[in-house]
C-alpha positions in Angstrom: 13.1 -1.7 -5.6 14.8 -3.2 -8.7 13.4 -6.7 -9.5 15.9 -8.5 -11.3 15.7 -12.3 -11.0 18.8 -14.6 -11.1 19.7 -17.3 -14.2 22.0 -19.5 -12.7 24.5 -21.1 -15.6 26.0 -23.5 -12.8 25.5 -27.6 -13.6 23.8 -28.7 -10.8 24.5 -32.2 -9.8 24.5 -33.6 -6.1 22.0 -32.7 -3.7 24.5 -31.5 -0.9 21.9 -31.3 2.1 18.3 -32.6 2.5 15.8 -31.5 5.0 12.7 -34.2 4.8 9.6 -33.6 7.2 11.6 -31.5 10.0 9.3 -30.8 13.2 10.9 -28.5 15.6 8.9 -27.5 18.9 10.0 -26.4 22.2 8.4 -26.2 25.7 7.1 -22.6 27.2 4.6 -21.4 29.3 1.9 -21.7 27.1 2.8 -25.4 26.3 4.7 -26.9 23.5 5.2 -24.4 20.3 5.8 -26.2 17.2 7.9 -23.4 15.7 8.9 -25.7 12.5 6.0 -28.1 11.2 7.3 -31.0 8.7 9.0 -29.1 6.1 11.0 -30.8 3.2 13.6 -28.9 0.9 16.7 -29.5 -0.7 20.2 -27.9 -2.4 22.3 -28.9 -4.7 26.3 -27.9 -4.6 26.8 -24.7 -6.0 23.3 -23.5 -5.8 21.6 -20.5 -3.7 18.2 -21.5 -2.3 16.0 -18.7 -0.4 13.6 -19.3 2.8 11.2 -15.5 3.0 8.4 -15.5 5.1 7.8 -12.6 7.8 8.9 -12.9 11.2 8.2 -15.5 13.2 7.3 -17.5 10.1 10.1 -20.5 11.2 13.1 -19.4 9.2 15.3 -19.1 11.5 14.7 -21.8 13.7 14.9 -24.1 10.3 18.8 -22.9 9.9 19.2 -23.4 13.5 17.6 -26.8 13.4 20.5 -27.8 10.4 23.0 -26.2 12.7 21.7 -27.9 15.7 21.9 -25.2 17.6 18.4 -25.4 19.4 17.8 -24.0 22.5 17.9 -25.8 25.6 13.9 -25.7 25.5 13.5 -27.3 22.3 14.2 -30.4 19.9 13.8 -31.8 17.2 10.3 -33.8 16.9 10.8 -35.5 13.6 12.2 -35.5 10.4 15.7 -36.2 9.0 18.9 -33.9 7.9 21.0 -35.7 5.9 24.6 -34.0 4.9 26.4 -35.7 1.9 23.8 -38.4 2.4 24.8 -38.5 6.5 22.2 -37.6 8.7 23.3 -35.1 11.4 20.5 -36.1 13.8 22.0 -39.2 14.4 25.6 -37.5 15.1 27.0 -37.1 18.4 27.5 -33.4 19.7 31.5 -33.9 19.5 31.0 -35.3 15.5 28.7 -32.0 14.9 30.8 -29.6 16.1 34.0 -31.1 13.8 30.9 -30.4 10.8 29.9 -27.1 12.2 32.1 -24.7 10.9 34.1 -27.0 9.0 31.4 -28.9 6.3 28.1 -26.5 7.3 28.9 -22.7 8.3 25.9 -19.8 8.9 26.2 -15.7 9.2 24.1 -14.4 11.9 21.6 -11.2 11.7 23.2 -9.7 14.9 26.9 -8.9 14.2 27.2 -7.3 17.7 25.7 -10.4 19.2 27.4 -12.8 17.3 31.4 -11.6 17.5 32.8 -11.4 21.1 33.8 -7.4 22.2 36.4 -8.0 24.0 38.5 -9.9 21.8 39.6 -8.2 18.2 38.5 -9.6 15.1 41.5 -11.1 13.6 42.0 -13.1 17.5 38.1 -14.5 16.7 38.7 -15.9 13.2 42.3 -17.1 14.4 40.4 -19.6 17.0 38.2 -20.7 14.3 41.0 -21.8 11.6 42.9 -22.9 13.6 40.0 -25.4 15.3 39.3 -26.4 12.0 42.3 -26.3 10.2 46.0 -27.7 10.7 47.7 -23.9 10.7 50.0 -22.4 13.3 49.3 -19.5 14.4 51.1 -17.3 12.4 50.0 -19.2 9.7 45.9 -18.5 11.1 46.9 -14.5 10.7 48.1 -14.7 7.4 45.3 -16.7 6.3 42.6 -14.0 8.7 44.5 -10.9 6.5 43.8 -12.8 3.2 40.0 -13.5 4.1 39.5 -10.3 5.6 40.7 -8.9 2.0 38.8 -11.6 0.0 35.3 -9.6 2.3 36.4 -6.6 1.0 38.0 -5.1 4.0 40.2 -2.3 3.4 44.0 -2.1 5.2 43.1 -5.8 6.5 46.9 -5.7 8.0 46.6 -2.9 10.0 42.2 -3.5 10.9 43.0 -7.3 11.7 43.6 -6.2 15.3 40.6 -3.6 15.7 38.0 -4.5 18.1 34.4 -5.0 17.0 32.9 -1.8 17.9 35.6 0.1 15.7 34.1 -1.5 12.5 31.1 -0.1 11.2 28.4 -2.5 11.0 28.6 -3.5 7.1 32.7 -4.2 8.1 31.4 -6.3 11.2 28.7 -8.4 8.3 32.0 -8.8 6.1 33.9 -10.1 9.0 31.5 -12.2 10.2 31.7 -14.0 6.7 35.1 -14.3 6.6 34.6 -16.1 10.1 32.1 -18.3 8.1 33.8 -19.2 5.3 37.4 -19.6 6.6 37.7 -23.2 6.8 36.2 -23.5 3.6 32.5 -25.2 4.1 30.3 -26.7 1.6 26.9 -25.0 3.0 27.1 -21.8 4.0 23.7 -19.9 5.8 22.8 -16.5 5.6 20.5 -15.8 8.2 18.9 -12.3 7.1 22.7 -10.9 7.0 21.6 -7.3 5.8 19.1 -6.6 7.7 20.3 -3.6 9.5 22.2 -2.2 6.5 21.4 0.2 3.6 20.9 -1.1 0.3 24.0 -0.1 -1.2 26.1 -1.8 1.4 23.5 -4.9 1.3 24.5 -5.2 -2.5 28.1 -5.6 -1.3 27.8 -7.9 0.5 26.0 -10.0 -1.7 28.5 -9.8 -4.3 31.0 -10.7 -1.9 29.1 -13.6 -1.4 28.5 -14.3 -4.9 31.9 -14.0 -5.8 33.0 -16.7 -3.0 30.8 -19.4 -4.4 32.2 -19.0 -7.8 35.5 -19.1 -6.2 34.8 -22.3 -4.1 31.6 -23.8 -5.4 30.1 -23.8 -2.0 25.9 -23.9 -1.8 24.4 -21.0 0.3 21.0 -21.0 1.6 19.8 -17.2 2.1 17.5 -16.5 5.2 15.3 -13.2 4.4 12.0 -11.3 4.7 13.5 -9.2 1.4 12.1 -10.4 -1.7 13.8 -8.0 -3.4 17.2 -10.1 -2.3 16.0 -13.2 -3.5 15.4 -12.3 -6.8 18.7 -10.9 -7.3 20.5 -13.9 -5.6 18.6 -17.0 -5.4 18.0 -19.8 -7.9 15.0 -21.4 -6.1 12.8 -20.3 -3.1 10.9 -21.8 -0.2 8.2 -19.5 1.1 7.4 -20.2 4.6 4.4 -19.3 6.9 3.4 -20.2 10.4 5.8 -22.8 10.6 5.5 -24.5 7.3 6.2 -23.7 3.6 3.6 -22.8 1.8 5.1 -22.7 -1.7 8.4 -23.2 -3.1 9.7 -23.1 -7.4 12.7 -21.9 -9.3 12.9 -18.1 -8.6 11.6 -16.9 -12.0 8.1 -18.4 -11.5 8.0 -17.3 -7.6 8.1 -13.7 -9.1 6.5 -14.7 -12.7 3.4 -16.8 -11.7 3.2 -16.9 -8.1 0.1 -19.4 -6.8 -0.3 -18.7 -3.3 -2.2 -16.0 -1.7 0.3 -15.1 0.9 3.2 -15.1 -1.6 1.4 -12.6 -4.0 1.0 -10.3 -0.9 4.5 -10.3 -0.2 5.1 -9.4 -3.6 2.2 -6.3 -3.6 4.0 -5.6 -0.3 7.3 -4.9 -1.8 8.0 -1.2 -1.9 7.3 0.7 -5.2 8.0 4.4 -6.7 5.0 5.1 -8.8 1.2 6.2 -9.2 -0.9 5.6 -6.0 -2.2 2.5 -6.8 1.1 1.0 -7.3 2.3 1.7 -3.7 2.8 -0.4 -0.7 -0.2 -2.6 0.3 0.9 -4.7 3.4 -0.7 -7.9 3.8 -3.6 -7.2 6.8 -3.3 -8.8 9.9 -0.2 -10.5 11.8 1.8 -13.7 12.0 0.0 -16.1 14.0 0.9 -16.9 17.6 3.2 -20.5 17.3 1.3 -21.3 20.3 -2.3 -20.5 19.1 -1.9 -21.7 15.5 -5.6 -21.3 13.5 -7.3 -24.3 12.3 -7.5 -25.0 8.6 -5.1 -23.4 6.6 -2.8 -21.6 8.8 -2.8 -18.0 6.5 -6.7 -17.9 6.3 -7.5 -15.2 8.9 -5.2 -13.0 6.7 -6.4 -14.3 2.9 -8.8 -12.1 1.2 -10.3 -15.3 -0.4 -10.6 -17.8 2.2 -13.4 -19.7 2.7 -15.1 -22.2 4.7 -13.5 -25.4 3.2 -9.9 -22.9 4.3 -11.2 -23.1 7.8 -11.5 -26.8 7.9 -9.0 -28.5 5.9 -5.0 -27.6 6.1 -3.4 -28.2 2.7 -0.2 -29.4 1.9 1.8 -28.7 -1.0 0.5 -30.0 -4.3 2.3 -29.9 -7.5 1.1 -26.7 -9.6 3.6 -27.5 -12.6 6.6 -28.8 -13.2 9.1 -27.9 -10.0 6.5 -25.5 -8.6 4.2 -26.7 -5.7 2.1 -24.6 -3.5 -0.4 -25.3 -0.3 -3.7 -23.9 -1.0 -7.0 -26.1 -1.8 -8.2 -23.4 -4.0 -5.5 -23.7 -6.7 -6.3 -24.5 -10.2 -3.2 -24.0 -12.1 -2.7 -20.5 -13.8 -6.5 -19.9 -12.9 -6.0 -19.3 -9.2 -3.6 -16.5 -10.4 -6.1 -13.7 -9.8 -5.7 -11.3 -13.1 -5.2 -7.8 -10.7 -2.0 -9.6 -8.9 -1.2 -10.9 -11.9 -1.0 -7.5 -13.4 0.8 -5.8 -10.2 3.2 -8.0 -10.3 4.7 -8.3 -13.9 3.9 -4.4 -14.7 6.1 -4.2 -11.3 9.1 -6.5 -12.9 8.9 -4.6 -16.1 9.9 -1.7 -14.4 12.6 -2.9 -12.6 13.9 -4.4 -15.7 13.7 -1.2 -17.9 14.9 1.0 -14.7 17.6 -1.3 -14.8 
């Protein structure tokens, strides 16, 4: 996989949303799961942020959280959301549902989940413009052609009337963002929107996305396990784990100077064309059970350097450098970087730069 990080020329100025100690848990069998545990993070307008972690690492029930979309099971513990300096856990379900859609919009990972089959495509974005927007109906199909277009979709006239299951699934991902971005909203997130697509198609779409948010200026917040993805799209990444992010910095020094353990092992886990030694080696060991979270820090059953002091004491993020902060007691600036990683990882990026 190609390694090419993004430099993002845009002038960032207002912080459009702001996520500050969000706890999400909800009730099951085994008790109550804190799925989300007081994570902070922030974008500015016109800026793409990442969240990568494995599964079950909170992602998703983050973006649902802004969305407020939780299941009936769960809430929100703590924390604040604030929207253009509003904070939508204050709002009342009618005032979120004017904002959802309208101000904050999100792609789902399941397009045959997420659009209706019995209803065609241009009929499902026609209900949401018109919701949202002061069109006719006629009016709502011209506008469903041009976004359909603006996604890339070939013959939009004709396929604007085609049922779900007659698109193939990298149309269904396009259509889905048209849905997403058809009244125009300020945040749009992409909640792992490639995930069942080949890379060629997956580099569609995120040019497609890309060329959106030049067009409208909108922020995007992009939901992945794919590293690979946020290097080529994001400005800045949060790297979550059990629940909690574990580091976060502008994308360059994610990939450059990574400080904690689990993130280097994503990055030795990323998929590589080379001599032996360079080849896939997985992180060992699984995501830990929400439910049945370890003590300490929550990665040390899987961190090949963990100590006793890990199994004690839980860390929260400290500042490494400038814009770059990281949760693990053992880090001593660049000296925690151990020289083998090190190594993996920029002879890795070196070759994705020359291969490109």
């Amino acid at each position: 996989m190609i390694l090419v990080t993004k430099e993002s020329n845009r002038l960032m100025t207002e912080k459009i949303l702001e996520v500050d100690n969000l706890t999400t848990s909800f009730d099951t069998e085994e008790g109550t799961v804190r799925a989300v545990n007081n994570i902070s993070f922030s974008i500015e307008e016109g800026e793409t942020m990442g969240i990568v972690g494995e599964s079950g690492s909170g992602k998703s029930v983050t973006a649902l959280s802004v969305m407020r979309l939780i299941e009936s099971n769960g809430s929100i513990e703590n924390g604040t959301i604030h929207y253009r300096g509003s904070n939508l856990l204050e709002k009342t379900e009618s005032e979120i549902q004017s904002i959802r859609g309208s101000e904050i919009s999100m792609v789902f990972q399941d397009t045959l989940d997420s659009l209706n089959p019995v209803y065609t495509i241009g009929t499902q974005i026609n209900r949401v413009i018109r919701k949202h927007r002061d069109m006719d109906n006629k009016e709502a199909r011209e506008e469903t052609i041009r976004l359909l277009e603006q996604v890339g979709i070939p013959n939009a006239e004709e396929r604007i009337d085609d049922y779900p299951h007659q698109f193939s699934g990298g149309m269904r991902q396009r259509a889905l963002i048209a849905m997403a971005i058809s009244c125009n909203p300020s945040v749009l997130i992409a909640d792992e929107p490639t995930t069942a697509l080949d890379v060629t198609i997956e580099a569609q779409i995120f040019e497609v996305l890309d060329k959106i948010q030049h067009e409208t200026g909108m922020s995007i917040i992009v939901i992945t396990h794919d590293l690979g993805v946020v290097a080529g799209v994001c400005d800045f990444v949060n790297v979550m784990y059990g629940g909690e992010i574990v580091e976060k910095s502008k994308t360059d020094d994610i990939f450059g100077d990574p400080q904690h353990p689990y993130t280097r092992g994503l990055l030795r886990s990323i998929p590589r064309i080379g001599k032996e030694e360079d080849r896939l080696r997985g992180i060992e060991g699984n995501v830990p059970n929400p439910a049945a979270l370890p003590s300490g820090c929550t990665f040390h059953p899987r961190c090949p350097h963990a100590t006793d002091e890990c199994r004690q004491h839980d860390p929260s993020l400290q500042e490494v450098k400038r814009n770059h902060r990281a949760a693990c007691i053992h880090i001593d600036g660049y000296k925690s970087l151990h020289k083998e990683d090190k190594e993996i990882i920029i002879n890795d990026r070196k070759k994705g730069e020359s291969d490109d």
